[in-house]
Every structure is written in structure tokens, then in C-alpha cells.
C-alpha positions in Angstrom: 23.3 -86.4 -17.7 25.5 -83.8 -16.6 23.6 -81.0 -14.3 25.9 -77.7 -12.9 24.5 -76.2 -9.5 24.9 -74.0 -7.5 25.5 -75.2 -4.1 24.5 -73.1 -1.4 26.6 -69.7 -0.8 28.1 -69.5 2.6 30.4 -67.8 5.0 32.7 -70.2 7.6 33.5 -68.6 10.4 36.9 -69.8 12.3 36.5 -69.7 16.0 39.2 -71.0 18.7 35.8 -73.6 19.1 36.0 -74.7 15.5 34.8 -74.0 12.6 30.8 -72.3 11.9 28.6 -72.6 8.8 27.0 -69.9 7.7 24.5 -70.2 5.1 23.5 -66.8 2.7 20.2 -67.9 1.6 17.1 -67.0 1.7 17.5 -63.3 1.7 19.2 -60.5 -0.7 21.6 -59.4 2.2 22.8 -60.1 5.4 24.6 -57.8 8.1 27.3 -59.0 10.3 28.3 -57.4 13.9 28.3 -57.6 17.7 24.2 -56.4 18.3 21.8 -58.9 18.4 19.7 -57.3 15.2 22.4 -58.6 12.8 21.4 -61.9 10.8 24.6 -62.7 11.9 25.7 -61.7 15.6 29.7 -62.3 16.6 31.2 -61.8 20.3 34.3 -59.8 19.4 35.0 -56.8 21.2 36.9 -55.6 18.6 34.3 -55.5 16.0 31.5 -52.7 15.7 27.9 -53.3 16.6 26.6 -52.9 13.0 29.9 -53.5 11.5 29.2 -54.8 7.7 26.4 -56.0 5.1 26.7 -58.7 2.3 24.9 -57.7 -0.5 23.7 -60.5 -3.2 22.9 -59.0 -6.7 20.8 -59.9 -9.1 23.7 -61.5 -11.4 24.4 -63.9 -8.3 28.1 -61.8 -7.2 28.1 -60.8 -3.4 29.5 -57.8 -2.3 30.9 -56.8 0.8 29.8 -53.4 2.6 31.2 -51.8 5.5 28.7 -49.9 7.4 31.1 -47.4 9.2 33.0 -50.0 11.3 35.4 -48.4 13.4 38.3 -50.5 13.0 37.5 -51.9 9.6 37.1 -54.7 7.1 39.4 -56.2 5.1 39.3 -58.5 2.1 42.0 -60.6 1.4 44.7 -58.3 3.3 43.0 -54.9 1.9 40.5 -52.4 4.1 36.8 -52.3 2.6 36.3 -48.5 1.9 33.6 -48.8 -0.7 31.7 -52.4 -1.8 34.0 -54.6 -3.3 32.8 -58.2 -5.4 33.4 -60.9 -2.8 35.1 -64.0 -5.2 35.3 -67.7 -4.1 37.7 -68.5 -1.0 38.3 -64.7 0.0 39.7 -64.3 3.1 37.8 -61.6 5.4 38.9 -60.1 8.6 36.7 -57.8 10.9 38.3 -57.0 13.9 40.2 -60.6 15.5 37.0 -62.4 13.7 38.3 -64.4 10.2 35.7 -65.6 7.8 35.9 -67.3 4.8 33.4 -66.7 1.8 32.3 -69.8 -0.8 30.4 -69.8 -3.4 31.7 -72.3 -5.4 30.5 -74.1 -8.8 29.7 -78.1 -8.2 29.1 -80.5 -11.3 27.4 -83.7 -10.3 26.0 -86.7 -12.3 22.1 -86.8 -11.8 19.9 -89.4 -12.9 17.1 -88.2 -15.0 14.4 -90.0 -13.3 15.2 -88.8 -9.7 13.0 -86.2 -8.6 14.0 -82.6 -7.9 15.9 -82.1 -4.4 14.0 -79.8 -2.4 17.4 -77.8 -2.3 16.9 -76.8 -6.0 15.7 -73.2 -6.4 13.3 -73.0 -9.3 12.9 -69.5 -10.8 9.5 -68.1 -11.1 9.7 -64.9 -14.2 6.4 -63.2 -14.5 5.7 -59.3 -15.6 4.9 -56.9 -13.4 4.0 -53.0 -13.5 7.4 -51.9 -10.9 8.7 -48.1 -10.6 12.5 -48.5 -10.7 14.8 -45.7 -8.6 18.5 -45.6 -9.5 20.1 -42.7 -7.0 23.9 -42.2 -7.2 26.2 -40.7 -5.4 28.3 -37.1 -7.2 31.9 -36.7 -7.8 32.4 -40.0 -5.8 35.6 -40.8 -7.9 36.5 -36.9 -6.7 35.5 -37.8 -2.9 37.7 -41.4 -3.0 40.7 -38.8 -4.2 40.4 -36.7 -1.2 39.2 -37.9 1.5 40.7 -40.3 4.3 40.4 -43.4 3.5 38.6 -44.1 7.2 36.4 -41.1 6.8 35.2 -42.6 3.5 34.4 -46.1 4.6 32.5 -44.5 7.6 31.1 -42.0 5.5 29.7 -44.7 2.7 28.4 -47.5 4.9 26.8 -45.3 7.0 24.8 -43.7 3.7 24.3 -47.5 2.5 22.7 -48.7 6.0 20.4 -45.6 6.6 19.7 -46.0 2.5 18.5 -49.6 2.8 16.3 -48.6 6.2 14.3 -45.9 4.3 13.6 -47.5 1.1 12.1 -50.8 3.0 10.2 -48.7 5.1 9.1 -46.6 1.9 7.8 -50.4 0.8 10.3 -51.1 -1.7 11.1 -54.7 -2.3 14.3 -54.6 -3.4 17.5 -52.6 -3.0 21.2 -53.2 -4.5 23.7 -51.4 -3.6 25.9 -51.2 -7.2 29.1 -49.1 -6.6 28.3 -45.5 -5.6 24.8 -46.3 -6.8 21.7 -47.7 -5.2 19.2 -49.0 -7.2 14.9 -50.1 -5.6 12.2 -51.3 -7.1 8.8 -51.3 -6.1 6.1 -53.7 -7.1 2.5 -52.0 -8.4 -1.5 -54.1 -9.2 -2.6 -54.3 -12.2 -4.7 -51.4 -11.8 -1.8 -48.7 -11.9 0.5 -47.0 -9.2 -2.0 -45.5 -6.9 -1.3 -42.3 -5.4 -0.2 -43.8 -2.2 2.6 -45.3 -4.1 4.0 -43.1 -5.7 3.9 -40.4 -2.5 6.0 -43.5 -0.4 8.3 -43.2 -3.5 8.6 -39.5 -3.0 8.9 -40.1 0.1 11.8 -42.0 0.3 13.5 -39.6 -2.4 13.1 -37.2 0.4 14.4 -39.3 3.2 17.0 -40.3 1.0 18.4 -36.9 -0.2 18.4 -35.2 4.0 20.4 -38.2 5.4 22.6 -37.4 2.6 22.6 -34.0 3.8 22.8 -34.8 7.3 26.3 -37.1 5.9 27.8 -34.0 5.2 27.6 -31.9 8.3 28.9 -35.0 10.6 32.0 -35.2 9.1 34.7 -33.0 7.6 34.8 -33.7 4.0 36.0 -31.8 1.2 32.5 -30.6 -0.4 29.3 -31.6 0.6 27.5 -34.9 -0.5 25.3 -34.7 -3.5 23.4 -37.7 -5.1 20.7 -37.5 -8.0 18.1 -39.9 -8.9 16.0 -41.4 -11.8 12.8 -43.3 -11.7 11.4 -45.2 -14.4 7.8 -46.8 -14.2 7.0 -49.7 -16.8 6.6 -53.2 -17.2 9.8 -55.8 -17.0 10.4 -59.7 -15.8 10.6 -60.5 -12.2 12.2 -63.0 -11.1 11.8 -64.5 -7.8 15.2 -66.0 -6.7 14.0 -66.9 -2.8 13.7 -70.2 -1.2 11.9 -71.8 2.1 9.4 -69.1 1.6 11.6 -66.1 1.7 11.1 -63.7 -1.1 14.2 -62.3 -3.1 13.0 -60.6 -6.7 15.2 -59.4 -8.9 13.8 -57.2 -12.1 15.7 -57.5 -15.9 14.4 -55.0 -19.1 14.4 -52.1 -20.1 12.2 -50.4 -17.0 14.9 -51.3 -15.4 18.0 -49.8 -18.1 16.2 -46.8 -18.5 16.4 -46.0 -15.3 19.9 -46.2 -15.3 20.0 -44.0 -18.1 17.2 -41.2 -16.3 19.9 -41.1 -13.6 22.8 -40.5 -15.8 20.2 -37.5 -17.8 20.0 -35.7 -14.6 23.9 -34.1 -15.1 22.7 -33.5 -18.7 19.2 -31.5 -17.6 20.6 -30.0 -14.7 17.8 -31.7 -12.3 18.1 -33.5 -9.0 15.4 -36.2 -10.3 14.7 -37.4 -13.8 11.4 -38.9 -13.9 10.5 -41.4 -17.0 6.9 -40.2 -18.3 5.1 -42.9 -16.9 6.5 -42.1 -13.7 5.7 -38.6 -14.2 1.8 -39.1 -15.6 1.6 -40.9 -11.9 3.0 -38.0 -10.3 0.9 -35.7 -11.6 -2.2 -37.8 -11.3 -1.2 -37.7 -7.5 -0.2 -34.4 -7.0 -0.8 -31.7 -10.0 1.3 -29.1 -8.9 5.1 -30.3 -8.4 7.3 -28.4 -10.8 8.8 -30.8 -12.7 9.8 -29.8 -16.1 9.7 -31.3 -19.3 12.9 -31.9 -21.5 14.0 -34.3 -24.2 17.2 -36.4 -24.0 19.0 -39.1 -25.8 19.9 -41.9 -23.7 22.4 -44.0 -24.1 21.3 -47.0 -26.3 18.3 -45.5 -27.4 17.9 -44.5 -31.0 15.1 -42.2 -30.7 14.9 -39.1 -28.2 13.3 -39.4 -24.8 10.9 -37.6 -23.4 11.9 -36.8 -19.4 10.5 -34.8 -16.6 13.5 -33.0 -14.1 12.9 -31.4 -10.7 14.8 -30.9 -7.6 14.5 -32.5 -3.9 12.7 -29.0 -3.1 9.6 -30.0 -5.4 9.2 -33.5 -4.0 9.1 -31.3 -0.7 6.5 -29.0 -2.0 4.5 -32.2 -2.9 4.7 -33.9 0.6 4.0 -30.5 2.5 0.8 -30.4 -0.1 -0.4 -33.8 0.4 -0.3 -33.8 4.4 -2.1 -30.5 4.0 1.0 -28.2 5.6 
């Protein structure tokens, strides 16, 4: 029969010493520079010491991030200044360092009676209880418009890099980085979210919305950096993608669409956060006094109205300073 793989995803990296394979498995992202921490490390002077991430998503496209290099990446001739979709046989330059990125269909004969190569991923899809955050970025289509191109790229992979360090601290298990947007998920037991939980969750919110904050007094933009959030807590499919023991989960349903659709309510309500009412119940399981409000919304795709809770990065404050007792 006729059986269409995927071979493995890779980056080959041209050197005056020949040519170097590098695989992009096992992992949801990989980052690329001269310091020794980067899953990739390469010796050019001219490149930055955390100078870019690849970013796999959950639909199997790669996209390129640069963390604030200071002399830049480029794609295929053209300077990275937000993530772009990496396609098949790009071209990428980071300082005098060339790569090339394949991920390639292949279409081989197999014969039924072979067993399975060990290289074959098999995809394990079971339900889980997992809180979903979507935070995006304001007027970003505003900020592209007026601000140096440089400043931006800096600016962006900067909040992407410190963005991914918080939310793994914070315990969630996976982050994309979609656009302007990032999107987490953390994984709950059977028995609920328990308040620990959903404080790392607030938490992160937190971390997330001062090194935002932080962003904006370091450099000279044209208004300060604003991003909004929405969590959504529910069941939905996980998938676990990983190979050779590594982990890589990705989450499909409508947990995961609403909170998409909480993030985009939060313009509507006025509110910094949108919580789903699962979510919330947790919340306020956790922490009964945090000021969220109730208010009712239609969301895109939805037929009936939804029932959402909005506050501001000043209540999840309030909660922390009440939980550690300050």
C-alpha cells in the first residue's frame, strides 16, 4: 500500500566545514544563538547570544521568532520582525550563519506485514481537565505602523522569550506563540484544579502583564504596551505529539476555542482578563474576594449568550498579596 509520512523536520546548517543536520524533534521549540543554553549553539560573532526560537504548532507549521537579535533574522532575503510560517527549503540568515529549513512530505511503498519503524510517531488523544490562557498583544497592527522596524523585532522577541520563561515556570505545559498572541495550557487530576493551580495561573498572568510593563519603559515606543487575556477551564482532547520520551501535547475543542473567544470579549467588557465560569468557580473557590465581575457576551460561533467573569491585572494582584498573607 501507499503510506505518506512525515519525515523528520530539520534545519541544515552550511558551514565552511560542510554541511550540519539538525533535527527538530522531540520538543515544541528550539532556540538558536552563540550561548551554550540554546538547543542549538553556533560560533558566529556576528550573531546574538539568544538570537532566535523555532516554534512548532499544533497544526505541524514552524515559525520563526527573533528574540531581539541585534543584527537580525532574515527569511528568504526579508528581516524577521514578528513570527513568520517557516515553508519547505526557506532560506535563513542570522548574522554570516545560513541555514536551510525542511520539512518535506515523502510517499513510500510499505509492505503491510512489516512492523512499525521505531521512527513512526503514534499519537496518543485522551481527555483531560486543562485551563487554557490566550493573552494578546493591543493595537499591535497600530505598533507594526509606527514603530522602527528594529525596535519592534527587539521589542517582540524579547516579550516572546521572557513570555515562554514565566509560563513554564508557572507549570504550564504548553505555550504557542500564534501572531501577536500567546496561547498555554495547563494540565489538571481528575479531582479539579486545586487552589495551587489556579494561584500559579494567576501567577503567571501577573508575571506576564509587568514584563509587559517593564517592555515599555526600556524602549521609546509610541504608547505603552497593553495585552489582555482569557482563560477557559474545561475538558478537550490531548494529544501527545512527542517522541523518544519527550513530551509535546497539543489540546483541540472547544476549551480550547473559547478561550480564543474570552480573549477577544475582553475589548467588548472592558476587562483586562475574561475568565470562562469554570475558570472563575476555581478562582473563587481559591480566593473569594478578587473582584471579578460578572457579564454576558456572545461569542463568536456561539449561538447562545455566555456567561463571563472580567477583572483587571490589579485584582489578580489583590489575590496574590491575600494568599501570601501581605
Amino acid at each position: 500500500m501507499i503510506v505518506t509520512l512525515q519525515p523528520t523536520p530539520h534545519l541544515v546548517l552550511h558551514t565552511e566545514g560542510g554541511n550540519h543536520y539538525l533535527p527538530l524533534m522531540g520538543k515544541n521549540y528550539w532556540t538558536l544563538g552563540r550561548s551554550e543554553d540554546n538547543t542549538f549553539v553556533i560560533k558566529d560573532r556576528w550573531i546574538s547570544r539568544n538570537h532566535a526560537m523555532l516554534q512548532r504548532m499544533e497544526n505541524g507549521e514552524f515559525f520563526l521568532i527573533d528574540l531581539g537579535s541585534r543584527n537580525g533574522s532574515f527569511v528568504n532575503g526579508r528581516r524577521v520582525s514578528i513570527p513568520v510560517t517557516l515553508h519547505n527549503g526557506d532560506h535563513i540568515v542570522f548574522g554570516q550563519t545560513e541555514l536551510e529549513f525542511y520539512c518535506p512530505d515523502v510517499t513510500q511503498e510499505t509492505d503491510p506485514s512489516e512492523p512499525e519503524s521505531e521512527d513512526f510517531t503514534a499519537t496518543l488523544t485522551v481527555r483531560r481537565l486543562i485551563s487554557v490562557m490566550v493573552m494578546d498583544i493591543r493595537d499591535f497592527t497600530v505598533l507594526t505602523r509606527q514603530l522602527d522596524e528594529r525596535i519592534l523585532s527587539e521589542v517582540i522577541g524579547r516579550w516572546f522569550r521572557h513570555a515562554g520563561q514565566i509560563l513554564r515556570e508557572n507549570g504550564s505545559w504548553v505555550d504557542k506563540y500564534i501572531g501577536d498572541a500567546i496561547m498555554a495550557v495547563w494540565f489538571h487530576g481528575t479531582q479539579g484544579v486545586t487552589p495551587q493551580e489556579i494561584l500559579k495561573i494567576v501567577t503567571a498572568l501577573s508575571e506576564l502583564h509587568k514584563i509587559t510593563l517593564e517592555l515599555s519603559h526600556l524602549y521609546p515606543l509610541p504608547f505603552p504596551l497593553r495585552v489582555g487575556a482569557g482563560i477557559n477551564t474545561g475538558y478537550a482532547m490531548v494529544g501527545n505529539t512527542g517522541s523518544g520520551g519527550s513530551a509535546d501535547y497539543t489540546a483541540l475543542g472547544d476549551t480550547v476555542n473559547a478561550a480564543f473567544r474570552l480573549e477577544s470579549a475582553t475589548k467588548e467588557i472592558g476587562s483586562d482578563i475574561a475568565l470562562g465560569e469554570t475558570t472563575y468557580q476555581y478562582l473563587a473557590q481559591a480566593c473569594p474576594q478578587q473582584g471579578f465581575k460578572q457579564h454576558t457576551v456572545h461569542l463568536k460561533g456561539y449561538d447562545t449568550p455566555t456567561i463571563t467573569y472580567g477583572g483587571t491585572f490589579a485584582n489578580l494582584d489583590e489575590v496574590l498579596e491575600l494568599k501570601s498573607g501581605g
